[in-house]
C-alpha positions as CSV (number, residue, x, y, z in Angstrom):
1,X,19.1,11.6,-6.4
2,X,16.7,11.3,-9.3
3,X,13.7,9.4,-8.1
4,X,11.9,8.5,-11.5
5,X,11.6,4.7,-12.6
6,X,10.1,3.3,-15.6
7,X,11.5,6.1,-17.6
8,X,11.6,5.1,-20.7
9,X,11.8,7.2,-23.8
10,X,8.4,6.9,-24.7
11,X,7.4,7.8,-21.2
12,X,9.8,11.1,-20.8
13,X,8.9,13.2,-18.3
14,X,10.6,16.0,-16.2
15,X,13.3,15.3,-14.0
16,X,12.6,14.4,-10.4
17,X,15.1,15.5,-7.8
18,X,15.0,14.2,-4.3
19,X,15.5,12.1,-1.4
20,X,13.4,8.8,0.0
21,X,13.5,9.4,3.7
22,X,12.7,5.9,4.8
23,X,11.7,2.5,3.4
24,X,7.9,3.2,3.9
25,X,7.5,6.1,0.9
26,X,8.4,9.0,2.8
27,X,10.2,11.0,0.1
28,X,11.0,14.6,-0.2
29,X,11.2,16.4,-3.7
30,X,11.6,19.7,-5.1
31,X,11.5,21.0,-1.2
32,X,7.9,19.1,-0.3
33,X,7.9,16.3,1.9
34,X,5.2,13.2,0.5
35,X,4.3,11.2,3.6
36,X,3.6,7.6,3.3
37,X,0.7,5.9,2.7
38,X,0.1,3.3,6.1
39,X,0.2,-0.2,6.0
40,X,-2.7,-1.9,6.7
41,X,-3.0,-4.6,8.9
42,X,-6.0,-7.0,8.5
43,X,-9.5,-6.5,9.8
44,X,-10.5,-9.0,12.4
45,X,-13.9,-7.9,14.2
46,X,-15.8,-5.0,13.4
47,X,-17.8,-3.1,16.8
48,X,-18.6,0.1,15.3
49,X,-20.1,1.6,12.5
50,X,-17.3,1.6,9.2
51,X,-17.3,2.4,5.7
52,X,-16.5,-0.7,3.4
53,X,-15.1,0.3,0.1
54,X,-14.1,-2.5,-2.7
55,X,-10.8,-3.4,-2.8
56,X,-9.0,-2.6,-6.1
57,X,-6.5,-5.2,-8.0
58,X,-4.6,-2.4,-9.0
59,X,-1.6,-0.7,-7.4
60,X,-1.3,2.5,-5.2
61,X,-0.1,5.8,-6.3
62,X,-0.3,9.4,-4.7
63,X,-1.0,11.6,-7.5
64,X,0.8,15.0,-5.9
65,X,0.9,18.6,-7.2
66,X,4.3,20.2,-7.3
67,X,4.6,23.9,-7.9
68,X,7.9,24.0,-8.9
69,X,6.7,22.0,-12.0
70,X,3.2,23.0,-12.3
71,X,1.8,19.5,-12.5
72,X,1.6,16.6,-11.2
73,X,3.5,13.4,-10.9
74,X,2.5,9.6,-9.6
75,X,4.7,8.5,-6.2
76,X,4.3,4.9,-6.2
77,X,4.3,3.3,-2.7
78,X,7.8,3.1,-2.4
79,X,8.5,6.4,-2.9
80,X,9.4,6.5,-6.5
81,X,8.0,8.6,-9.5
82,X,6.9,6.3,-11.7
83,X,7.2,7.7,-15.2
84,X,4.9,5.5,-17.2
85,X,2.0,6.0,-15.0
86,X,2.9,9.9,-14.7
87,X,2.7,10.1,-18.5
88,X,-0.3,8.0,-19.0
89,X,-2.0,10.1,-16.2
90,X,-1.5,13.5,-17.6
91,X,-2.2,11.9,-21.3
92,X,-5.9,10.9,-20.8
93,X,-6.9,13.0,-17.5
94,X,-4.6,16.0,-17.3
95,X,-7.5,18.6,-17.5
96,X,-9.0,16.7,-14.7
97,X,-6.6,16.8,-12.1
98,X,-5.1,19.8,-13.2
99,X,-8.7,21.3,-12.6
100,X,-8.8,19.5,-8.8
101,X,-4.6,21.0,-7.9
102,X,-5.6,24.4,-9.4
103,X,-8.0,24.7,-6.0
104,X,-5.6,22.2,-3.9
105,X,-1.9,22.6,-4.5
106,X,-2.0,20.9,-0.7
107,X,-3.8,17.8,-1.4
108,X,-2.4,14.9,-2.1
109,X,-4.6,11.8,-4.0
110,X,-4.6,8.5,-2.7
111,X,-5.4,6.3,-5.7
112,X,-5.6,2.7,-7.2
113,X,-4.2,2.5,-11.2
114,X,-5.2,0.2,-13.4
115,X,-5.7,0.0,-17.3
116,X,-4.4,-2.3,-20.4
117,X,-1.2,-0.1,-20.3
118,X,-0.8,0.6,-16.9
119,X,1.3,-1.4,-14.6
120,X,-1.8,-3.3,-13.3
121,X,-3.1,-5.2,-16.6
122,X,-5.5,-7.4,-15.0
123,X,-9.6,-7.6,-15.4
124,X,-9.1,-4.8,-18.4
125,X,-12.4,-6.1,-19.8
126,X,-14.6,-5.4,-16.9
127,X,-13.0,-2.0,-16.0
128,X,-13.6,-1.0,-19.6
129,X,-17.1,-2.8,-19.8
130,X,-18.3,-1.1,-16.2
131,X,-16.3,2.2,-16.0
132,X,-15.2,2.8,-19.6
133,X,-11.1,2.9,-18.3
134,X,-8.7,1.1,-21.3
135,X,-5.1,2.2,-21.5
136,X,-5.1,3.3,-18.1
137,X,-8.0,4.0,-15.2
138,X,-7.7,5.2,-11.1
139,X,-9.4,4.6,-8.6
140,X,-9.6,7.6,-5.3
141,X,-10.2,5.1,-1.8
142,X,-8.4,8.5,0.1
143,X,-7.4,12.2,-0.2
144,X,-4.5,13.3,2.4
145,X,-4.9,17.3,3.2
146,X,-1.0,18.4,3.6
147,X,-2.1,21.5,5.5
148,X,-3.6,19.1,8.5
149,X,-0.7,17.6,11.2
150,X,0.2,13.8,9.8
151,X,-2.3,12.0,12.6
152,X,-5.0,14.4,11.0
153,X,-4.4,14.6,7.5
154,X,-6.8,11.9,6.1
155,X,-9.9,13.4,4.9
156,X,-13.1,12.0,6.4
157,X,-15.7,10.0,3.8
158,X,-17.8,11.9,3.3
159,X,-15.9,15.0,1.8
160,X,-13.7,12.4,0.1
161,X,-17.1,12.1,-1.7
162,X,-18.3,15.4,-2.1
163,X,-14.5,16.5,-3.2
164,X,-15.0,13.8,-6.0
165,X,-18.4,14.4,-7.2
166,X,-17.3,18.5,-7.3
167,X,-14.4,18.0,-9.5
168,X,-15.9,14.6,-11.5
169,X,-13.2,12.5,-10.1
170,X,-13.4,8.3,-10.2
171,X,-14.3,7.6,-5.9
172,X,-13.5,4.2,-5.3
173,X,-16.7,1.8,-5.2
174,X,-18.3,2.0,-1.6
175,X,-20.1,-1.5,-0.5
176,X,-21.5,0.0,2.3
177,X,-21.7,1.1,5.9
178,X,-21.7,-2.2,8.7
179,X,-21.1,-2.7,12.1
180,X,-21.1,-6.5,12.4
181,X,-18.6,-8.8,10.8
182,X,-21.6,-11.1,9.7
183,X,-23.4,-8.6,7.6
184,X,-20.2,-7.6,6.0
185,X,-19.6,-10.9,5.1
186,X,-23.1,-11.5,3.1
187,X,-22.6,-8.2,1.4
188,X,-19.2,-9.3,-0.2
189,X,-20.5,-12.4,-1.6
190,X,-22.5,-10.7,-3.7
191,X,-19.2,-8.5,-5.1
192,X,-17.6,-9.7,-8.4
193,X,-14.3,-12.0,-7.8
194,X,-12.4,-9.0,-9.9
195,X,-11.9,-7.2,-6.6
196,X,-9.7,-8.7,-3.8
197,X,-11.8,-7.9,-0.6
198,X,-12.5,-4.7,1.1
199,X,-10.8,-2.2,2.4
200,X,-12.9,-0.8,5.5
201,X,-12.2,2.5,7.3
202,X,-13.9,4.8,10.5
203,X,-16.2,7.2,9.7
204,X,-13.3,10.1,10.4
205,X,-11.1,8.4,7.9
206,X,-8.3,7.7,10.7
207,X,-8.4,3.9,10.7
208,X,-8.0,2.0,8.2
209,X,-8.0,-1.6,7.7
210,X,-8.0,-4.5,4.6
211,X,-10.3,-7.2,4.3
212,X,-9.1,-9.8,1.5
213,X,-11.3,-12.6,0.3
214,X,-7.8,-15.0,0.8
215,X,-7.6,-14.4,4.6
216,X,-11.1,-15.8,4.8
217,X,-10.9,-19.0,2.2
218,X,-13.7,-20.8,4.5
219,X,-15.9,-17.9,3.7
220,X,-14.8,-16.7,0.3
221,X,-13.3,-19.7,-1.8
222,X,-15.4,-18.7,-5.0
223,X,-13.9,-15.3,-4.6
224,X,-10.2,-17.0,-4.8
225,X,-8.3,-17.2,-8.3
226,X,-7.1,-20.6,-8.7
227,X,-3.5,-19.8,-8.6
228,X,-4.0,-18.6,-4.9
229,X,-5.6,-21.3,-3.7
230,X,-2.8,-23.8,-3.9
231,X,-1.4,-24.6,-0.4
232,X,1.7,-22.9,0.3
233,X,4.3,-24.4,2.9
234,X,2.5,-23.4,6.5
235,X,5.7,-21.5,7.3
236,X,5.3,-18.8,4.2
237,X,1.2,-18.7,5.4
238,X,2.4,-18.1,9.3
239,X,4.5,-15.1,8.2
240,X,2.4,-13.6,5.3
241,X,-0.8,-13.7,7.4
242,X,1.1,-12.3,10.9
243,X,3.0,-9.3,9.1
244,X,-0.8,-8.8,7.4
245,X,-2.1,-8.3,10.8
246,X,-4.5,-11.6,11.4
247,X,-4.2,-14.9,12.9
248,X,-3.8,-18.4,11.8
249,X,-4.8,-20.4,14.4
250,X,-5.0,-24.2,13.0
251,X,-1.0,-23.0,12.2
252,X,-0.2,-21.6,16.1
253,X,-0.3,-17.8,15.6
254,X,-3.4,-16.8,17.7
255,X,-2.6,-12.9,16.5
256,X,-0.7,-10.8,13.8
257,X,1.5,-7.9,14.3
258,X,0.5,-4.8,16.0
259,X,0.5,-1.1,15.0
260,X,3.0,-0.6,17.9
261,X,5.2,-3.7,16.4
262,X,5.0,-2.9,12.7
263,X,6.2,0.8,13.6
264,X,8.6,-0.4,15.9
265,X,10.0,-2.7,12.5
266,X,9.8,0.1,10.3
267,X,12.2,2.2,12.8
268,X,14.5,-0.8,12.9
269,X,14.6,-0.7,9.0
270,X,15.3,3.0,8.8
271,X,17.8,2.6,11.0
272,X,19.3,-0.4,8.8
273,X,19.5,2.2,5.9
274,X,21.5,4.6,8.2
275,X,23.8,1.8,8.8
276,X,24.4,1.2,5.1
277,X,24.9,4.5,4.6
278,X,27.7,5.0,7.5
279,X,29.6,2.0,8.3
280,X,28.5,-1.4,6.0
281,X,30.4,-4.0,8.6
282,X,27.5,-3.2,10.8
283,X,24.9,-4.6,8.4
284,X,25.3,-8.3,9.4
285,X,25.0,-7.4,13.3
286,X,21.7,-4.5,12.7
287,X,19.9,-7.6,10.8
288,X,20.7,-10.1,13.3
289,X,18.6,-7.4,15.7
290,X,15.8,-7.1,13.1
291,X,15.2,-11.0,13.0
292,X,15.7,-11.0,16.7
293,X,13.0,-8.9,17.6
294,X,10.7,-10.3,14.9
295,X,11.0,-13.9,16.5
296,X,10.3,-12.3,19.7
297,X,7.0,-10.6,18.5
298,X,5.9,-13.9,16.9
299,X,6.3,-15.9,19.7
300,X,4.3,-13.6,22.0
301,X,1.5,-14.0,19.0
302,X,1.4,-17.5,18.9
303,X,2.8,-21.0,20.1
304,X,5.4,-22.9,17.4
305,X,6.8,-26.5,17.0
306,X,10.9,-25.9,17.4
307,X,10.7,-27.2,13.6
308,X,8.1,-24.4,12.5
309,X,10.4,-21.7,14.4
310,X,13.2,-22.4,12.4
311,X,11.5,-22.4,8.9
312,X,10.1,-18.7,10.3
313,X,13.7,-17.8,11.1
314,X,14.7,-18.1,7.5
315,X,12.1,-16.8,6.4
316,X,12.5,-13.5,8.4
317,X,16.1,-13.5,7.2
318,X,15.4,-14.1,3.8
319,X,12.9,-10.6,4.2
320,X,15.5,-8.4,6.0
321,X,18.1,-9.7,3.3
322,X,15.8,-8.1,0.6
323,X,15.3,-5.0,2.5
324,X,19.5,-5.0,2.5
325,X,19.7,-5.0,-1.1
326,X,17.0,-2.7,-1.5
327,X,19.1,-0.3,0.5
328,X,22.0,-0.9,-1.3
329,X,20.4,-0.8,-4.7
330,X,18.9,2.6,-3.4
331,X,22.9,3.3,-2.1
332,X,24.0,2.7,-5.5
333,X,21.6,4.5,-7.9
334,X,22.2,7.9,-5.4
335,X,26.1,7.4,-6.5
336,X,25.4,7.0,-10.1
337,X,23.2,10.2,-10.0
């Protein structure tokens, strides 16, 4: 299957063989397996000492080495190449990474792109301005060590910045260390609107959670872009904010999704992709289970007017329905190839 998007023909690069092993990113090419970047769920307290970092309006890439090529290539978070950002990568900071891969062949770069030409065009004026990034910029928030067992193989802070500063690579911003939600809070008022929130992590780089200015409006409104602050139906708030991991209680969900649910979803969409693969009269009863257990979790998170459960329903079905033609997209472009 060729795994390269965005491949237009001034963006030619090599051709990418391989396979997406499930809907998160996990995708294997050229014989090396590229886990997936987690998703994060929302950060609701804070008890112990983290590290905040700013959050970047960009989009997420792991920049990977591949010997068989002897360079590198962007995965976006889906698990495809993506040419453009590939080409613009190796065009303004080949000698860079190539530099960091020549010592790491095993490490993987977590990074945020951004850049007038990039896929990310927004704020261009105050990356340029404060970083000097035009066509296209990154941003490293995490380094994955391939050599470490996958529960291991994020690389505590402060290597991440002692890799960086050796090898003059961009580390994303760092607000701060905090261990009360109230100081955090004060220290992100004073962060320009440009950046959507935080992202906070442990000191051993092994949890990982988001803080966005727009699941706090009461807090951060002046951090809000206008568009985002008009009021959505409550329905589409209930079920953005419970797959994001945090509550909205003046709605009825007390809680978001858990690790152990939002794995347990991801397994239930692999297993959708098997079914579309094997035997496509089985879609209609695999989704019904995937909606099923969704409006099970939701209930246990929070209590819903028979009205409000209904308007959730659809919108559950409407998100497994995209996941089914994302599958069968996928199912057609590995036929074609």
């Amino acid at each position: 299957m060729n795994l390269i998007v965005n491949s237009k023909e001034e963006f030619k690069i090599e051709l990418i063989e391989g396979e997406i092993l499930s809907t998160n990113g996990r995708v294997k090419m050229m014989g090396m397996e590229i886990p997936p970047y987690p998703k994060l769920l929302h950060l609701s307290t804070l008890n112990k000492k983290m590290i905040a970092q700013k959050k970047i309006n960009g989009y997420n890439v792991r920049l990977t080495y591949l010997p068989k090529l002897n360079n590198f290539i962007a995965v976006l978070r889906g698990g495809y190449v993506c040419a453009k950002t590939t080409f613009m990568l190796r065009k303004h900071f080949s000698d860079l990474f190539m530099n960091f891969f020549k010592e790491n062949q095993r490490k993987i770069l977590c990074m945020e792109v951004l850049g007038k030409k990039s896929l990310a065009n927004l704020h261009t004026d105050y990356y340029k301005e404060q970083y000097g990034f035009e066509d296209v910029g990154y941003f490293i928030f995490d380094i994955m060590d391939m050599e470490k067992p996958e529960d291991e193989r994020f690389i505590p802070f402060e290597r991440v910045e002692k890799i960086c500063k050796k090898y003059n690579l961009q580390l994303i911003p760092t607000i701060g260390v905090f261990d009360g939600m109230e100081d955090l809070n004060k220290k992100l008022q004073e962060i320009p609107s440009v950046f959507e929130g935080a992202v906070v992590k442990s000191l051993d780089g092994r949890e990982i959670m988001k803080y966005r200015f727009d699941s706090r409006p009461e807090i951060f409104i002046n951090k809000i872009p206008t568009r985002e602050k008009r009021q959505k139906p409550p329905e589409e708030i209930v079920v953005t904010h419970f797959f994001q991991g945090y509550e909205e209680a003046e709605l009825g969900l007390d809680s978001g999704i858990t690790q152990e649910e939002m794995d347990k979803y991801q397994q239930m969409l692999d297993e959708m992709g098997k079914v579309i693969a094997k035997n496509k009269s089985k879609i209609s009863e695999q989704s019904d289970k995937i909606v099923a257990f969704l409006m099970k979790s939701i209930n246990e998170h929070g209590t819903f007017e028979e009205d409000m459960l209904k308007e959730i329903e659809k919108l559950f079905k409407q998100k497994i329905g995209y996941q089914v033609g994302r599958f069968l997209r996928m199912k057609d472009r590995q036929f074609l190839d």
